[in-house]
N, C-alpha and C positions, 0 to 999 in steps of 0.2 A: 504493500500500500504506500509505503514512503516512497519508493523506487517511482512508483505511477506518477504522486504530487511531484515529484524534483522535474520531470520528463515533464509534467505538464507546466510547472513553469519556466524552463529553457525552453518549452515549442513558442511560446508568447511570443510577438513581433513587436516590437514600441513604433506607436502612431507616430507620425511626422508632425515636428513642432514647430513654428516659426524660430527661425535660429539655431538649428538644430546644425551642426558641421558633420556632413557625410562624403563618404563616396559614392557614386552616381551608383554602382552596382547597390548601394545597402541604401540609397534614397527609392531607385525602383526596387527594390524587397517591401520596401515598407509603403511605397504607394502603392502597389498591387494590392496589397492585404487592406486596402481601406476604397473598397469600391463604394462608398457612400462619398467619398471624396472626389468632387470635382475638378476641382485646377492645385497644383503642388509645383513649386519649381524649385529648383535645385540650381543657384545663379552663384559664383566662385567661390562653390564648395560650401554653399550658404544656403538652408530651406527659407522658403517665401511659402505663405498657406496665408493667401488673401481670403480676406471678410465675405460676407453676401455682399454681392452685387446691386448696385441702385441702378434705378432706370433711367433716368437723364445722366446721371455721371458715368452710366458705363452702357447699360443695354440698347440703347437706343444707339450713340454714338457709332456703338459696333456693327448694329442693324444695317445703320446708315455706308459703312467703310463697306461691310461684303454685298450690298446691292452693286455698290461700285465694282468692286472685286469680281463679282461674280457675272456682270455682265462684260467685262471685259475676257473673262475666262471661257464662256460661250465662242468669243468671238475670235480666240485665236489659240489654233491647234497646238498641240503638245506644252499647254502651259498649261498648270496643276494650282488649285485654289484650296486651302485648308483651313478649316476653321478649330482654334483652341488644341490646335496638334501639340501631341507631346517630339521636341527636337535632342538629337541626341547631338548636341553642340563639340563637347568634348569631354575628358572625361570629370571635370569640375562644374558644368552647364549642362543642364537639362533643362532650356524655359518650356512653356507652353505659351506660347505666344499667343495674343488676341485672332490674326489671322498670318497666312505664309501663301506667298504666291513662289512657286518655281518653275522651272524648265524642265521637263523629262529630257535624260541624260544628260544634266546639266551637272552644277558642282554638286548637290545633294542624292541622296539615294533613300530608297522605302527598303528596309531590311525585313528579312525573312519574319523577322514575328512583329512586323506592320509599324514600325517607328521609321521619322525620318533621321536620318545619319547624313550629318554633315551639315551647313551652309546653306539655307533658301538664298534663294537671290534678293528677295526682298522678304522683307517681317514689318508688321503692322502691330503695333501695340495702342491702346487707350489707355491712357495715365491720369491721375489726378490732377497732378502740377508739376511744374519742373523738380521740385523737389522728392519726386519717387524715382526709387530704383529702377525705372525704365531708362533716365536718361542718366544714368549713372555708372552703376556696377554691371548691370544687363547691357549697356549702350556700349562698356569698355569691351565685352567678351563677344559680342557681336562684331564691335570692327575687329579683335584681334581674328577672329575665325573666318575671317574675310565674306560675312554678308555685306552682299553689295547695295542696297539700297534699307533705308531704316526708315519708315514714318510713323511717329508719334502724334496722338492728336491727347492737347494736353487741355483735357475738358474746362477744369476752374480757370484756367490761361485765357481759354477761348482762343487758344493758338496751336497752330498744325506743324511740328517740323518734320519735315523731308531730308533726309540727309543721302547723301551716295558719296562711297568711299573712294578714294582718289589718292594712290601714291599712300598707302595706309592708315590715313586719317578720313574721317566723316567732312566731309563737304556739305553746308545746307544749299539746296536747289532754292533757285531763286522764281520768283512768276515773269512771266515775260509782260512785255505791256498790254496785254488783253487782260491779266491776273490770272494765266493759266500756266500752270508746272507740272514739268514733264519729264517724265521716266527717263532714263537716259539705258538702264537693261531692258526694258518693255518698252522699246518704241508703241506710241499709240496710247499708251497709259499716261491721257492729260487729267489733270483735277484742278476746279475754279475753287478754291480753299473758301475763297470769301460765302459762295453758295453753300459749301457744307459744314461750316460752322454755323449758317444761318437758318441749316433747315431745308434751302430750297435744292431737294433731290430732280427738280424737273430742270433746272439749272446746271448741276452735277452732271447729271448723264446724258445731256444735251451738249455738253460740253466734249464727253469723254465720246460721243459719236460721232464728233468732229475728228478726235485723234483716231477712231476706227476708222476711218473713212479717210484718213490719211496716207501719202506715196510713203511714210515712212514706217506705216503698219502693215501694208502690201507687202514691204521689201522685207519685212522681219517673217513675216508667214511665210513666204518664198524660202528662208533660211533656214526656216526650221523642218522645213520640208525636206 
């Protein structure tokens, strides 16, 4: 009977705590075993086990990013749209990012038991303020791992940054003079920031079927072809 109690508490797994310092192998042990748990990231060797989610500061925002996302994903072949994926960044980063747009056989891969390994091309996060781990610790492990495009939409800011890596620092993209900014790995992928921080999605995506409908989203389809 003793033998039983001892075995039964070494089989015990400890929940994932915010702040908790693991290795990605003993951060996924102990997310697996908490399937009531929705989002857990594991950011330089560091657990993050965010709050419930609000709906203007985070749900809606997000709504709003993958409408974008996903109707550019429609519209052009072999690019891959993920929502709240778990990424296996390296072996101190595991985010799950708000959403991930990639390239099939691009720098990132979908490994045999369904996680992404390696580098999206681009990552989408929704942050509170400049002052969250998104533009910080998560921001530094994302350029070191060479994601090439970063957008942050920092809700209490009511400011969007875009950033794309250049010579191994983040570059913030800038809007051209119509106020539209544009992918530079996703040709075709334009956003009117000023419209989607204001709500107007008939603005947003009237905007981004301008860049579908562009010779420089033709010629990226043609490539990937």
């Amino acid at each position: 009977m003793i033998a039983n109690q001892t075995n039964a508490k070494t089989s015990i797994i400890p929940p994932l705590e915010n702040g908790d310092r693991l290795t990605r192998n003993e951060f996924e042990r102990r997310y697996a075993a908490m399937p009531h748990l929705k989002k857990a990231e594991l950011i330089e060797g560091v657990v993050y086990v965010p709050a419930a989610l609000r709906f203007r500061s985070h749900g809606q925002p997000h709504a709003d990013l993958m409408t974008w996302l996903g109707v550019y994903k429609v519209f052009t072949p072999r690019v891959e749209l993920g929502d709240n994926p778990t990424v296996r960044l390296d072996l101190d980063n595991t985010p799950q990012p708000d959403a991930v747009l990639l390239i099939e056989g691009g720098q990132a891969i979908i490994s045999d038991d369904d996680y992404i390994e390696g580098a999206p091309e681009l990552i989408v996060e929704v942050a509170a303020s400049s002052a969250a781990y998104d533009l910080h610790d998560k921001k530094r492990a994302y350029r070191r791992n060479g994601v090439k495009e970063y957008l942050v939409w920092r809700v209490y800011d009511r400011e969007i940054d875009w950033f794309c890596l250049e010579a191994g620092e983040y570059i913030k993209l800038e809007a051209d003079e119509r106020g539209v900014t544009r992918s530079v790995v996703f040709p075709g992928l334009w956003l009117n920031i000023s419209a989607l921080l204001s709500g107007k999605m008939n603005e947003v995506l009237a905007v981004l079927q301008q860049g579908l409908d562009s010779t420089e989203h033709r010629e990226f389809i043609q490539r990937l072809a």
